[in-house]
C-alpha positions as CSV (number, residue, x, y, z in Angstrom):
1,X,79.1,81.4,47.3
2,X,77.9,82.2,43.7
3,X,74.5,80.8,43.1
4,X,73.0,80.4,46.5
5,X,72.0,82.6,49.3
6,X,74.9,81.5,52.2
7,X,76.2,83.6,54.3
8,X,79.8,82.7,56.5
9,X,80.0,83.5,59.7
10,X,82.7,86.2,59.3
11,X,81.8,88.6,62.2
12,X,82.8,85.4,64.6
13,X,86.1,84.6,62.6
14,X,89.4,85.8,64.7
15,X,91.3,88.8,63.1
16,X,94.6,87.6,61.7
17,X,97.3,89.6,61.3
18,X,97.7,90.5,57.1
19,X,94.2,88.5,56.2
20,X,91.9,90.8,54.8
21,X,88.1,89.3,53.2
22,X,86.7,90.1,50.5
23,X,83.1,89.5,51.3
24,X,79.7,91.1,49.7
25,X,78.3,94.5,50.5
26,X,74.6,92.5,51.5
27,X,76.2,90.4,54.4
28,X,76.8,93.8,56.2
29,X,80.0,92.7,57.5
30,X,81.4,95.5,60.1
31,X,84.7,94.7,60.9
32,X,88.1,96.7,59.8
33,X,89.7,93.8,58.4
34,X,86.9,93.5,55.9
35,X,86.2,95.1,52.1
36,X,83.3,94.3,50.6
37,X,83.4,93.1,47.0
38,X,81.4,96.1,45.7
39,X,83.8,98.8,46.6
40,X,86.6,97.6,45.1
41,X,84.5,98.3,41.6
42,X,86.5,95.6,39.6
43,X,85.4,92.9,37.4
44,X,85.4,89.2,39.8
45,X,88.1,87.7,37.6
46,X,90.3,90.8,38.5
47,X,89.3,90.2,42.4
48,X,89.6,86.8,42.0
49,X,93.5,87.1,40.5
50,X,94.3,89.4,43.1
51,X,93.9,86.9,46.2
52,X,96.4,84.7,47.8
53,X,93.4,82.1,48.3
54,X,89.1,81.9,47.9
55,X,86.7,80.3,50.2
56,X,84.0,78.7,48.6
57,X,81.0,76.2,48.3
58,X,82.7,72.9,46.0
59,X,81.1,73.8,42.0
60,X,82.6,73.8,38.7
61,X,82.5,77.6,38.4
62,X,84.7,78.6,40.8
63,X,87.2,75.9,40.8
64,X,88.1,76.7,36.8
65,X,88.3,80.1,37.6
66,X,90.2,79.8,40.7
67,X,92.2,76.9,38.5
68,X,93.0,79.4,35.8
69,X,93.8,82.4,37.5
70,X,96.5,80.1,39.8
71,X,94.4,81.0,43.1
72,X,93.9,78.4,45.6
73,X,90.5,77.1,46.7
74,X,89.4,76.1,50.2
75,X,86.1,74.6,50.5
């Protein structure tokens, strides 16, 4: 949610098999189907490319990234 301070409630989300999130190191997300964003120590575009799908607020930004690294977007 680039630009604004939003957290998702990922410690209520159920834990489906073969989904892993990708969420930042300052939500303090403690659940083992979790990796924050930090520890991965790659650039965002790289992250980004490497998902099957993003969730994110509707904005510009992410929607051309998402659009140009074939990555599709939920909102």
């Amino acid at each position: 949610m680039g630009g604004m301070e939003f957290r998702l409630p990922v410690q209520q989300w159920p834990h489906l098999p073969g989904i892993r999130w990708i969420v930042p190191q300052a939500w303090d997300v403690r659940r083992d189907d979790t990796t924050t964003f930090e520890s991965l120590q790659l650039a965002f575009t790289d992250v980004l490319a490497s998902c099957d799908a993003v969730i994110t607020k509707p904005g510009y930004g992410m929607f051309t990234e998402a659009a140009c690294n074939g990555v599709p977007v939920c909102t």
